[in-house]
C-alpha positions in Angstrom: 53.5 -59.4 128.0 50.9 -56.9 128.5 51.6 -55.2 125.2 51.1 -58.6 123.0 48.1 -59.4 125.2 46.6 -55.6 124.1 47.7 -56.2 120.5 45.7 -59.6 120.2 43.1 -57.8 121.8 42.6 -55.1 119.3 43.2 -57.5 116.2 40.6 -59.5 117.8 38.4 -56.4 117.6 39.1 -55.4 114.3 37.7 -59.7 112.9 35.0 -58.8 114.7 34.5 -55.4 113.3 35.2 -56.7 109.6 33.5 -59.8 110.2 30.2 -58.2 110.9 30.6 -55.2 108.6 30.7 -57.9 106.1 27.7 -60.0 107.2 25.5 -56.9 107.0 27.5 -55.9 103.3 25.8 -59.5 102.3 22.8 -58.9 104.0 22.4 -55.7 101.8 23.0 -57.1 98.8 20.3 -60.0 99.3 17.9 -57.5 100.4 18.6 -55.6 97.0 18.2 -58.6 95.0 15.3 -60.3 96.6 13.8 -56.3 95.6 14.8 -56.3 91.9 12.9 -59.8 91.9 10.2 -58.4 93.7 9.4 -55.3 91.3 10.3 -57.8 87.9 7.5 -60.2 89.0 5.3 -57.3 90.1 6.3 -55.9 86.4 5.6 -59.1 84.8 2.1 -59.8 86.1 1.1 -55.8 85.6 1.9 -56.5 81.7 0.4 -59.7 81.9 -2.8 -58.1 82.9 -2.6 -55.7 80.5 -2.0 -58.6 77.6 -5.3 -59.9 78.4 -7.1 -56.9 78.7 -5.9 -56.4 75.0 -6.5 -60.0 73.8 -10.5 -59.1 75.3 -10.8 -55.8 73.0 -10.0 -53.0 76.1 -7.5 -50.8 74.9 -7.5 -47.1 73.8 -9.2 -46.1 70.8 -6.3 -45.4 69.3 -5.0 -48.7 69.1 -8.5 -49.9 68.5 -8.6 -52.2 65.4 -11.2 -50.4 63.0 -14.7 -52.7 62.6 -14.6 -54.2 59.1 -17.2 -53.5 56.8 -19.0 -57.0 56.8 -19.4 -55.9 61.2 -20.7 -52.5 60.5 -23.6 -53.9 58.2 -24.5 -56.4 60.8 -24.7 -53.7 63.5 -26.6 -51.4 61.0 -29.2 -54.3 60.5 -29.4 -54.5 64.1 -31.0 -51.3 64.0 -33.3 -52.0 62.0 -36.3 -52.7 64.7 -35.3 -50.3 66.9 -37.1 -47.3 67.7 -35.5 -44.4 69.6 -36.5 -41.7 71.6 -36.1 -38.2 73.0 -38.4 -37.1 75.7 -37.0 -33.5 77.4 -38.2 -30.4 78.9 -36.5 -27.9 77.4 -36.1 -23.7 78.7 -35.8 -21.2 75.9 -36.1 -17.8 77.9 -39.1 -17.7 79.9 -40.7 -20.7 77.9 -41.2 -24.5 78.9 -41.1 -26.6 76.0 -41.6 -30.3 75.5 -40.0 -31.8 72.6 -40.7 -35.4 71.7 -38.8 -37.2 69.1 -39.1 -40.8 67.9 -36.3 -42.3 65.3 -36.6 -45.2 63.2 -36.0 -47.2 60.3 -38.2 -46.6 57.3 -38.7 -50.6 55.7 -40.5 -49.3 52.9 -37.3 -46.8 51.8 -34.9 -49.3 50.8 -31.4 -47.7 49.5 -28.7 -49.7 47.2 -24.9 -48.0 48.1 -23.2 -49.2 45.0 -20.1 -51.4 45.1 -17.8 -49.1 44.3 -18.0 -47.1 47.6 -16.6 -50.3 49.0 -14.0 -51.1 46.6 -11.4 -50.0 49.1 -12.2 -51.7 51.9 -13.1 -55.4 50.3 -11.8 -57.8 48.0 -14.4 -58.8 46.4 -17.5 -55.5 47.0 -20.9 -56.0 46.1 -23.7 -53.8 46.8 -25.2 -53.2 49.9 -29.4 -52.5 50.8 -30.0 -50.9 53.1 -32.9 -48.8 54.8 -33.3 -45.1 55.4 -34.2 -43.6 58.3 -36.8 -41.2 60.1 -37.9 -39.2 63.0 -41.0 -38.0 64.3 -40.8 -34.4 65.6 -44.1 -33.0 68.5 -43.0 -30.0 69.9 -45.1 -28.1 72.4 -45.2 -25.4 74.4 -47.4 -25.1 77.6 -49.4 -28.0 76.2 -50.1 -26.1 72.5 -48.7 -27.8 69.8 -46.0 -25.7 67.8 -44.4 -28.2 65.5 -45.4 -31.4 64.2 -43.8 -33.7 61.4 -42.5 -36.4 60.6 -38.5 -35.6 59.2 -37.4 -37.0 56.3 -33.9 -36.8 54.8 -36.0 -35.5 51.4 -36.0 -32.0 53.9 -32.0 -31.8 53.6 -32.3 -32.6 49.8 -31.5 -28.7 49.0 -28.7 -28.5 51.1 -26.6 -32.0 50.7 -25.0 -33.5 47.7 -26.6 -35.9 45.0 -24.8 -38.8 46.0 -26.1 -38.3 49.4 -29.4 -37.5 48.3 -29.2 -41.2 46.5 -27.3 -43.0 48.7 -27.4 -41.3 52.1 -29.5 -42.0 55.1 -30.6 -39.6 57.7 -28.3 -40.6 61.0 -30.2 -40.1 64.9 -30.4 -36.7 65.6 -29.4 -34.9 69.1 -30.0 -31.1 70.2 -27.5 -29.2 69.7 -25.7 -27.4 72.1 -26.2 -23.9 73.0 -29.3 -23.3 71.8 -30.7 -23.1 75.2 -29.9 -19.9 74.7 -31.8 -18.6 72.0 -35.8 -18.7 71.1 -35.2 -21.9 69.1 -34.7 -25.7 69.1 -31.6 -26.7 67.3 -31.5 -30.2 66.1 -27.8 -31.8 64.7 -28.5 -34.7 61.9 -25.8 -35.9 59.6 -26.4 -37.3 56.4 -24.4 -40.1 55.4 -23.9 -43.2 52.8 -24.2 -46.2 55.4 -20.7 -48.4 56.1 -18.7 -46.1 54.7 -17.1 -42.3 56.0 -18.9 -40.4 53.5 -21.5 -37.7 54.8 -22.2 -34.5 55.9 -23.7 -32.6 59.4 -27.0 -30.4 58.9 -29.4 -28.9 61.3 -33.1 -28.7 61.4 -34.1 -25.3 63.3 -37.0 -24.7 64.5 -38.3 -21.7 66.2 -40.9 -21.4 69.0 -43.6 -20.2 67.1 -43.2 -23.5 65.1 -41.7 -22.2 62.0 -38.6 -24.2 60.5 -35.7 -23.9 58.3 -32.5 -26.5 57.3 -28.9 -25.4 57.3 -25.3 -26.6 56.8 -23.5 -27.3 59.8 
């Protein structure tokens, strides 16, 4: 009697022990699951986010779509009335200079690219006029004037090709770097026929006793 009562005993134990390891076996299983769901929806509103920061423009420049021709005249003309400057100090050895440099469109030097730079690009090209441009160079040094002119892309003429010399316009400079390190002021132009990939870097240098010179880049 006692023997059967033991034996019912332990199988009771054992249900309990199955029964329970079982419970928490589901238990597991629905946690897992209600996870996966968790990190798919997380997943799905992550790309979702990313989809619309696309459809708005943001992605890397790489995947950037490349501005057709008709939006890079429009942001050219745009240009057109603007007028912009560089106002520095700058140190060359034991000198202060001041350099002040205005850039602008020149209305009264119109320039005609001919179609057939753009002959690639659209069905149906025509010509494009456009305006060169200038800037307006005051250099000083301890309040003494050391260079003063107005820069044209006529001063690159020796040192760029005809077609630029035709169709280019003079692009906004900016100084170059390391010449902070020398006795001169390094300015980087580029030369280049407007809406189109064609062009070429140059440098206007000019030393501290105001004397200048134009070279390749």
């Amino acid at each position: 009697m006692k023997n059967n009562t033991l034996r019912k005993i332990i199988l009771i134990l054992i249900l309990l022990v199955f029964v329970r390891c079982e419970s928490r076996l589901k238990q597991e299983v629905k946690d897992t699951l209600s996870k996966k769901k968790s990190v798919s929806k997380t997943n799905q509103n992550e790309q979702k986010a990313i989809d619309a920061q696309m459809a708005l423009g943001d992605r890397p420049d790489n995947e950037q779509e490349s501005p057709s021709a008709m939006e890079e005249r429009q942001a050219l003309s745009k240009t057109y009335d603007q007028i912009k400057v560089i106002d520095t100090l700058l140190i060359r050895n034991n000198d202060t200079l001041k350099l002040h440099l205005k850039y602008y469109c020149l209305k009264n030097k119109s320039i005609t690219v001919p179609k057939t730079y753009f002959s690639g690009d659209e069905k149906e090209p025509k010509d494009f006029k456009t305006y060169d441009f200038a800037s307006s160079i005051l250099l000083t040094i301890h309040g003494n004037t050391v260079f003063d002119k107005v820069v044209k892309k006529s001063d690159f003429n020796a040192i760029i090709t005809e077609d630029l010399r035709k169709y280019g316009s003079l692009r906004m400079p900016y100084i170059a770097p390391g010449s902070e390190n020398t006795n001169q002021v390094i300015l980087h132009y580029s030369v280049s026929i407007p809406v189109t990939d064609i062009g070429e870097g140059v440098n206007l240098i000019i030393d501290k006793d105001g004397k200048s010179k134009t070279v390749k880049d």
